[in-house]
C-alpha atoms as an extended CHARMM CRD file, in Angstrom:
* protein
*
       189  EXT
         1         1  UNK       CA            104.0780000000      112.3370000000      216.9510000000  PROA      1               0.0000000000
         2         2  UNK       CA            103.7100000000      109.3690000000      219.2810000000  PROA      2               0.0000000000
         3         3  UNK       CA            102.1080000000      106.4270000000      218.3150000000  PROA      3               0.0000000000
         4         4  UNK       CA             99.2060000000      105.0760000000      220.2050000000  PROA      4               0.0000000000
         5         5  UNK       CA             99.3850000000      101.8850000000      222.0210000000  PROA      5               0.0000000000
         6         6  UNK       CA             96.0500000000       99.4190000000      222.7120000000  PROA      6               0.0000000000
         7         7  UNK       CA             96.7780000000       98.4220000000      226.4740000000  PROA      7               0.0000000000
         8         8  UNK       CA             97.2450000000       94.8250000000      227.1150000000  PROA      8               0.0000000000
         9         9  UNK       CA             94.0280000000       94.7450000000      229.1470000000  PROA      9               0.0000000000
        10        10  UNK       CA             91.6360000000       95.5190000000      226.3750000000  PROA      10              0.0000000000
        11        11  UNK       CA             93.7220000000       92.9190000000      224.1070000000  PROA      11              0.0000000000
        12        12  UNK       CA             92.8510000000       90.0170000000      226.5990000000  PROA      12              0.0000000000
        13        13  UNK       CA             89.2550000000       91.3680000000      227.2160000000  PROA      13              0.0000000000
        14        14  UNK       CA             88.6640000000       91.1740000000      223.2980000000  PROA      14              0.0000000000
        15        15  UNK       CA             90.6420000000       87.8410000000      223.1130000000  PROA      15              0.0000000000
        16        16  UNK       CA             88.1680000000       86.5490000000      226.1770000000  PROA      16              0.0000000000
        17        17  UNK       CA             85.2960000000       87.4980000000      224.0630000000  PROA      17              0.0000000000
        18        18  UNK       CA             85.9130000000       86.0280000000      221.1560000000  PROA      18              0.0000000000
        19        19  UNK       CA             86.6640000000       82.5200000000      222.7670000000  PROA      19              0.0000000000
        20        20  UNK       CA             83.6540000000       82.9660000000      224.8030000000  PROA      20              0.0000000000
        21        21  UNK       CA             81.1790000000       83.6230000000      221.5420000000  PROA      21              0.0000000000
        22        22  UNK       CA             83.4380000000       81.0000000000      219.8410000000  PROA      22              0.0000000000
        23        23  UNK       CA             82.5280000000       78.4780000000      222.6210000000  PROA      23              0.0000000000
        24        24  UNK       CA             78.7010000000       79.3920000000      222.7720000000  PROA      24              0.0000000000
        25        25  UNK       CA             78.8810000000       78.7780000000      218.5580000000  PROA      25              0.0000000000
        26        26  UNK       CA             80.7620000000       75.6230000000      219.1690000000  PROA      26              0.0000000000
        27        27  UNK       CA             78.0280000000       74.4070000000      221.9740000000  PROA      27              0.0000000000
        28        28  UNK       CA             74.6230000000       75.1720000000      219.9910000000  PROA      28              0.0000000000
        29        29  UNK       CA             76.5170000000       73.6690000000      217.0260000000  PROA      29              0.0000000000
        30        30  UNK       CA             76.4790000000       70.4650000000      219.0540000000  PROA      30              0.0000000000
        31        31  UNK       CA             73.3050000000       71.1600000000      220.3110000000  PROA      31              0.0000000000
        32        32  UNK       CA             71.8080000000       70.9630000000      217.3720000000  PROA      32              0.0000000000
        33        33  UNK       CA             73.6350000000       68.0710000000      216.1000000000  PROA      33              0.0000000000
        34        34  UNK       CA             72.0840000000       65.6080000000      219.0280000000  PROA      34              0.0000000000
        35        35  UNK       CA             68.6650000000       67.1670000000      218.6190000000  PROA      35              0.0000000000
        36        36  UNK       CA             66.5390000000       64.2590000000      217.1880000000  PROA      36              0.0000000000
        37        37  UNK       CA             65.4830000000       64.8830000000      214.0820000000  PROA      37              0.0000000000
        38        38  UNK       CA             62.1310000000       63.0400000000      213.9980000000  PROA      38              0.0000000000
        39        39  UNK       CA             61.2030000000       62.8630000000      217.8000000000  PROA      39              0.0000000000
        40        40  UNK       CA             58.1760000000       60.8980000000      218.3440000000  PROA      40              0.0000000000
        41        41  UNK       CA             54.9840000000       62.5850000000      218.8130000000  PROA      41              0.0000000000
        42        42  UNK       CA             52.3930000000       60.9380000000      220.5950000000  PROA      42              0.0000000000
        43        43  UNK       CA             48.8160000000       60.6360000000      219.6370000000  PROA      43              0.0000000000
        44        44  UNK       CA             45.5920000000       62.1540000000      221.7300000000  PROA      44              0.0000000000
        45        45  UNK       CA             44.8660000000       58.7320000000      222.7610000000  PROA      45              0.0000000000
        46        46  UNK       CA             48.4100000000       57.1440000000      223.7990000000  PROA      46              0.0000000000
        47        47  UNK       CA             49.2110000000       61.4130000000      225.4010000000  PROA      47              0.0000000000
        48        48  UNK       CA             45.8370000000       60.3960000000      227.7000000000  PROA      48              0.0000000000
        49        49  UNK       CA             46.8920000000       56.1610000000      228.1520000000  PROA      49              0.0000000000
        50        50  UNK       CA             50.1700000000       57.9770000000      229.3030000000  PROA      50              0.0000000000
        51        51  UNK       CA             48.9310000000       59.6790000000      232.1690000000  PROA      51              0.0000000000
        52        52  UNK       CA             49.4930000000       57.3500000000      235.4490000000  PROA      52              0.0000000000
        53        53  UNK       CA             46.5160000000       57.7190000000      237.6260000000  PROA      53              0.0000000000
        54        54  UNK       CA             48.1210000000       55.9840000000      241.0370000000  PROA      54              0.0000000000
        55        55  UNK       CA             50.7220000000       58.9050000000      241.6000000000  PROA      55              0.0000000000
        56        56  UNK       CA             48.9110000000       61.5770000000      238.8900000000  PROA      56              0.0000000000
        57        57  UNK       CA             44.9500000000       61.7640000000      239.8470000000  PROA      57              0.0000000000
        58        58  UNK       CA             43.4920000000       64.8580000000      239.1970000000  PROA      58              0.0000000000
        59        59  UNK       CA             42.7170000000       66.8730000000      242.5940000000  PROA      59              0.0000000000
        60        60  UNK       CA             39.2800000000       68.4670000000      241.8290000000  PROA      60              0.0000000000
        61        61  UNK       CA             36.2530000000       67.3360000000      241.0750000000  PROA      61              0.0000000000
        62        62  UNK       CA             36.5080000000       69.5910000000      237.6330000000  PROA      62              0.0000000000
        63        63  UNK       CA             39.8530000000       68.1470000000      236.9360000000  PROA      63              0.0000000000
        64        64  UNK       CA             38.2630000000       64.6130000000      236.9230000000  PROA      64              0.0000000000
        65        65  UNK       CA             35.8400000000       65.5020000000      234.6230000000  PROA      65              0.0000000000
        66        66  UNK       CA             38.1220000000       67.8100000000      232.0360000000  PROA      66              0.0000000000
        67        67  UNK       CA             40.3750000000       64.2420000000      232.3130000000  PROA      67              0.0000000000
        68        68  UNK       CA             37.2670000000       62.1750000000      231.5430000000  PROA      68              0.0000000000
        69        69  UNK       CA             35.9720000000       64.0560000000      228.6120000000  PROA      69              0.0000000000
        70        70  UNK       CA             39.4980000000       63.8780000000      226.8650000000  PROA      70              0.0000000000
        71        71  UNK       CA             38.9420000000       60.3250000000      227.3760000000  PROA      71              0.0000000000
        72        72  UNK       CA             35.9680000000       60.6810000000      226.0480000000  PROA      72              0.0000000000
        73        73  UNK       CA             37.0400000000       62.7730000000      223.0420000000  PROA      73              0.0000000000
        74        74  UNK       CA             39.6390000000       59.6670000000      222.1790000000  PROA      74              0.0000000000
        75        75  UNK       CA             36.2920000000       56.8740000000      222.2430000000  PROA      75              0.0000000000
        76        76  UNK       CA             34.6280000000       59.2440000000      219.7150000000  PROA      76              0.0000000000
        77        77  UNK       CA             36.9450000000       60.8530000000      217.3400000000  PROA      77              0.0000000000
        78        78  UNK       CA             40.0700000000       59.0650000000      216.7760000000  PROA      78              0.0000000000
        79        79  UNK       CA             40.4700000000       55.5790000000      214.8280000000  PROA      79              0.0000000000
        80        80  UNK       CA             42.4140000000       53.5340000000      217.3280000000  PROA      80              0.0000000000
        81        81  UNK       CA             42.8170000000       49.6860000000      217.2170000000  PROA      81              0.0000000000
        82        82  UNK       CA             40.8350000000       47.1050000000      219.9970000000  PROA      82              0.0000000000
        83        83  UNK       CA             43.5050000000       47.3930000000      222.5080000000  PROA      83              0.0000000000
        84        84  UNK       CA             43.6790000000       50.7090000000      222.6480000000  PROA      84              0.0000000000
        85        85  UNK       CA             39.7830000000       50.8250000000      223.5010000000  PROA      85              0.0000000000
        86        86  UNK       CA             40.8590000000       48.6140000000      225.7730000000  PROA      86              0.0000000000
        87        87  UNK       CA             43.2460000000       50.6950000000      227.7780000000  PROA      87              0.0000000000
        88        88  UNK       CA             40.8970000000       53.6730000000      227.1250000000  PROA      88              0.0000000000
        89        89  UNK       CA             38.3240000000       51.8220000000      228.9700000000  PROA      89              0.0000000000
        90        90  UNK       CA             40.1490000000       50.6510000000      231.7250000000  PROA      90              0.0000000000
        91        91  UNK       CA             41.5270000000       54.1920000000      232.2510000000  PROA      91              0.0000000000
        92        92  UNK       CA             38.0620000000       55.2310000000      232.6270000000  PROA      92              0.0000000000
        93        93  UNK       CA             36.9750000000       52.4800000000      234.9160000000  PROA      93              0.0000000000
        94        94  UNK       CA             39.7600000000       54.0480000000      237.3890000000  PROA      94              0.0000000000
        95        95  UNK       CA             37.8800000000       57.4390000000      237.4290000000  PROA      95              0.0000000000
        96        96  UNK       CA             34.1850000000       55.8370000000      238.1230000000  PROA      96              0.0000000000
        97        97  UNK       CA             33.3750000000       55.4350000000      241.9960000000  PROA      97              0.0000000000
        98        98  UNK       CA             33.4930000000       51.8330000000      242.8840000000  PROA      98              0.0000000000
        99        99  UNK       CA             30.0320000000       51.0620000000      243.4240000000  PROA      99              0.0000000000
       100       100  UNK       CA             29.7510000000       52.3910000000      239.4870000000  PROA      100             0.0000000000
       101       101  UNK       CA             32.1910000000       50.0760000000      238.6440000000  PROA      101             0.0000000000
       102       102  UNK       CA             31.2770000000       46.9990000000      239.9370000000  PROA      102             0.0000000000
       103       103  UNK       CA             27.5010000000       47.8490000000      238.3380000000  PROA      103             0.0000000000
       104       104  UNK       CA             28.8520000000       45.7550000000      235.5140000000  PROA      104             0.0000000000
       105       105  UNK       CA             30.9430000000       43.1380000000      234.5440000000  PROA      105             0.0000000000
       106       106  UNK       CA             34.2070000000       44.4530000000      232.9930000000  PROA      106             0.0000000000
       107       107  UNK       CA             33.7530000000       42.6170000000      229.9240000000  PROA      107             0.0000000000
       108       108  UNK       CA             30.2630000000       43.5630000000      229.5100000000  PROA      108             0.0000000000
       109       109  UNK       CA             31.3450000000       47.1790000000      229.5940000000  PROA      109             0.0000000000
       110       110  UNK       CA             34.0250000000       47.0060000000      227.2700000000  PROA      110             0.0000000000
       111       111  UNK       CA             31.6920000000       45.1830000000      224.7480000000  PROA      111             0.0000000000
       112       112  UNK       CA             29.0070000000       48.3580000000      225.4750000000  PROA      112             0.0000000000
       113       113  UNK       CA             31.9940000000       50.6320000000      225.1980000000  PROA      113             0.0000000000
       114       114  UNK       CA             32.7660000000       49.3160000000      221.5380000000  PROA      114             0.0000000000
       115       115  UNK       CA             29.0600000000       49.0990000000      220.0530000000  PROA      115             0.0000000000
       116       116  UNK       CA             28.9950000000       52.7320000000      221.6170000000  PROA      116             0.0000000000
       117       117  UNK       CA             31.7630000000       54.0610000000      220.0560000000  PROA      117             0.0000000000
       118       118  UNK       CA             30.5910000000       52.0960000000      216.4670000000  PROA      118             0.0000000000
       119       119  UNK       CA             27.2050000000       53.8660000000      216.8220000000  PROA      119             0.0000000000
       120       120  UNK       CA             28.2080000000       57.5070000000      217.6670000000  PROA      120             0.0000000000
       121       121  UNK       CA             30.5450000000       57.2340000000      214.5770000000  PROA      121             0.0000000000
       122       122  UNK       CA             28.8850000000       55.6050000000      212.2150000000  PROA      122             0.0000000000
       123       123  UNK       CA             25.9210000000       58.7110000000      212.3940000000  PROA      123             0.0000000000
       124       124  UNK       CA             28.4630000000       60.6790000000      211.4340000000  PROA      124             0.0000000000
       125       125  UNK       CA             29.3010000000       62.4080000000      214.9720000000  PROA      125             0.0000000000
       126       126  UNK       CA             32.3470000000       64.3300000000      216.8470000000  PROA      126             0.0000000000
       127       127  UNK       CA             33.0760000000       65.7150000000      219.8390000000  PROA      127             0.0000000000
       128       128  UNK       CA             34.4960000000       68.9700000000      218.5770000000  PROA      128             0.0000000000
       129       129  UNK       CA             35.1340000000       70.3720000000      222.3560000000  PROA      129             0.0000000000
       130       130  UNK       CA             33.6830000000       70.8230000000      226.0540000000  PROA      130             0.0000000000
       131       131  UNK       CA             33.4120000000       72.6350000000      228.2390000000  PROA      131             0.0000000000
       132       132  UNK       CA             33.2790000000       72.1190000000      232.4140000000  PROA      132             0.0000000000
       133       133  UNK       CA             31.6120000000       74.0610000000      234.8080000000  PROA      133             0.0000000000
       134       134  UNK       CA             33.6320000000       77.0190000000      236.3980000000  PROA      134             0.0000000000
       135       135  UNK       CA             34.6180000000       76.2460000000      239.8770000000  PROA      135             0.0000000000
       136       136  UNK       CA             32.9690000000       78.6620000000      241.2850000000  PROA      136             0.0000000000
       137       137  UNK       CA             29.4410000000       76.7500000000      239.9370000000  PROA      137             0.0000000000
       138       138  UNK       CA             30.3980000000       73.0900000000      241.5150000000  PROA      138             0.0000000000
       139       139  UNK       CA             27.7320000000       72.0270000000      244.1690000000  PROA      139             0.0000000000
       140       140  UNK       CA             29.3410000000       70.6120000000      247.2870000000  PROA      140             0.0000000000
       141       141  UNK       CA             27.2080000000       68.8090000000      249.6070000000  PROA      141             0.0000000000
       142       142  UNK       CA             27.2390000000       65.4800000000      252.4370000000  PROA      142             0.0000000000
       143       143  UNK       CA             24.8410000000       62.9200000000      252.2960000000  PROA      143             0.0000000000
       144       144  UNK       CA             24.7920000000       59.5380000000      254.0720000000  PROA      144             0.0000000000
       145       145  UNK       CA             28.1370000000       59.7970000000      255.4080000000  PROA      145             0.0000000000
       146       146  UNK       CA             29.8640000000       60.7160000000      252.1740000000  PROA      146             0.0000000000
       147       147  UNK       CA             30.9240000000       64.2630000000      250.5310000000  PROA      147             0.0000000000
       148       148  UNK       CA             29.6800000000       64.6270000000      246.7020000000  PROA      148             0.0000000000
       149       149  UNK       CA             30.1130000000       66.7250000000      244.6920000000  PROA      149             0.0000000000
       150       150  UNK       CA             28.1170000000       67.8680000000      241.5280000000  PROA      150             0.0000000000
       151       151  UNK       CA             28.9150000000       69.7750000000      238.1720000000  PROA      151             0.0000000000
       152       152  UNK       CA             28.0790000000       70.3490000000      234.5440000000  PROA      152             0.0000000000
       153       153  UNK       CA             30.1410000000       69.5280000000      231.4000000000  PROA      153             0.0000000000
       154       154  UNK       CA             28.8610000000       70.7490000000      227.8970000000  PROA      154             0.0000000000
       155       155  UNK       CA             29.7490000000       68.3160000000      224.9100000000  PROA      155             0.0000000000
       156       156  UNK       CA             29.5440000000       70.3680000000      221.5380000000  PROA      156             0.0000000000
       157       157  UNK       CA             28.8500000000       67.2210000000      219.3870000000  PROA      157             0.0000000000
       158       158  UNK       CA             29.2850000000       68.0300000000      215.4260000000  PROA      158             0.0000000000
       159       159  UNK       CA             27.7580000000       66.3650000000      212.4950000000  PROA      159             0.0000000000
       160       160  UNK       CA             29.4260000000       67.1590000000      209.6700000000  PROA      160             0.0000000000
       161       161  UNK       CA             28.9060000000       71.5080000000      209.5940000000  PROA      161             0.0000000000
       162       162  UNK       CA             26.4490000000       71.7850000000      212.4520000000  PROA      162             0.0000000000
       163       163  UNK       CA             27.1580000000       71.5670000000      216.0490000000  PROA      163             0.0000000000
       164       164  UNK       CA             25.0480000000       70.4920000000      219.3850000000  PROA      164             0.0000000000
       165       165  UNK       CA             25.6610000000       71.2570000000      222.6950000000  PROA      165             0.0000000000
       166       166  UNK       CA             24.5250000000       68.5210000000      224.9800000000  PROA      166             0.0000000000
       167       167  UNK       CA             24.6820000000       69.0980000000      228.2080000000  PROA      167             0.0000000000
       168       168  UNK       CA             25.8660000000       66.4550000000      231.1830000000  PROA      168             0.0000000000
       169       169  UNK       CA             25.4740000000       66.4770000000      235.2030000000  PROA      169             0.0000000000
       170       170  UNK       CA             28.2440000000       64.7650000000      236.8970000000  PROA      170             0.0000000000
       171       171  UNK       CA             27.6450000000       63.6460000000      240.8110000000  PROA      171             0.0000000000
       172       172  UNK       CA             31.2630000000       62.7490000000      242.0480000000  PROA      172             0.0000000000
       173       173  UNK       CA             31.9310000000       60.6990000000      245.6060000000  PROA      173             0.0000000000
       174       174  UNK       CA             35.1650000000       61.5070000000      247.0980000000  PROA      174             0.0000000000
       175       175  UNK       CA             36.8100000000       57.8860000000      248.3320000000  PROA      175             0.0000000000
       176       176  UNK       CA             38.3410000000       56.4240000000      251.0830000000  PROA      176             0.0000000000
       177       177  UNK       CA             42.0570000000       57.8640000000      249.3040000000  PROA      177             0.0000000000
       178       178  UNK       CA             40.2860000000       61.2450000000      248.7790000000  PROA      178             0.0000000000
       179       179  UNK       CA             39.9190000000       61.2050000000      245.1940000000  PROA      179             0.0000000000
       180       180  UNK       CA             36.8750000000       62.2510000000      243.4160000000  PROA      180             0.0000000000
       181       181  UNK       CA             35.0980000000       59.4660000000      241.5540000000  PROA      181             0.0000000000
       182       182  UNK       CA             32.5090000000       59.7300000000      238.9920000000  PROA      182             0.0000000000
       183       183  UNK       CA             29.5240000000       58.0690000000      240.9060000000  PROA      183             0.0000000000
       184       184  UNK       CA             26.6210000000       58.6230000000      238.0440000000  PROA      184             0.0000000000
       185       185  UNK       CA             26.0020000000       61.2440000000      235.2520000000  PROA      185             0.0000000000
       186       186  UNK       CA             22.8520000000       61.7730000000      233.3870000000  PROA      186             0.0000000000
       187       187  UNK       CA             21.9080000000       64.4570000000      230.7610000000  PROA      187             0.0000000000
       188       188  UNK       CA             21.3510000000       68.0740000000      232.0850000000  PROA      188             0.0000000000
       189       189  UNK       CA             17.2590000000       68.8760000000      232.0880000000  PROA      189             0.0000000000
């Protein structure tokens, strides 16, 4: 009877294997070692202070106002401490067409911005979500030299079990950096 013999090939190729798998173990053993165990997660409002408007500004009229109403959505329904309205403020500010801007004194604002913020919570109120008009439904148009641009953004407010819709029209101004500015709002009719 002769005795079989495993071929030196297939001895290697299983040797080969196992070093590989053994390596890939070895690897995701490490991995998971230098994974940090409590990474930081950031809240709504410093995820939106984040964002850096200079080299990050939304492109589209719509995108300017989906960024706004998260801003808006931190004002209303988050505790957050006097700097942070601060910075939420400010961030806003950068979004608002210049002449809509310089309508008030940035301290005056920021003072509005806080008895605002006081009132809408202390009735009890939330912004549960929003929504923006589709693209499709945003009004393009010139006027005086400039290019606006206008478009609708449901709040659903929420006081304690029911919900509101309340309705907003955005006008936007595109600048001389082609960026779409908030140049007024007012409440939908």
């Amino acid at each position: 009877m002769k005795r079989f013999k495993t071929p030196r090939g297939a001895f290697f190729l299983l040797l080969a294997v196992g070093c590989v798998l053994l390596a890939y173990y070895l690897l995701t053993l490490e991995a998971q070692k230098n994974k940090p165990e409590d990474m930081v997660q950031l809240t709504p409002v410093q995820e939106i202070l984040s964002r850096d408007l200079e080299r990050n500004y939304p492109n589209t009229p719509k995108e300017v106002i989906r960024y706004y109403s998260e801003l808006t959505k931190c004002f209303y329904n988050y505790e957050h401490s006097e700097e942070e309205i601060r910075q939420l403020g400010l961030k806003a500010l950068e979004l608002y067409d210049k002449e809509l801007a310089e309508n008030k004194d940035q301290d005056k604002y920021l003072g509005d911005l806080r008895r605002e913020i006081i009132d809408f919570k202390s009735k009890g109120f939330t912004i549960s979500s929003y929504s923006t008009s589709p693209s499709t439904d945003v009004f393009y148009f010139s006027e005086d030299g400039y290019d606006f641009a206008r478009l609708y953004c449901t709040y659903y407010i929420r006081s304690g079990t029911a919900t509101q819709p309340l309705e907003e029209q955005f006008l936007l101004r595109i600048d001389e950096n082609g960026h779409w500015k908030i140049y007024g709002w007012d409440e939908a009719k």
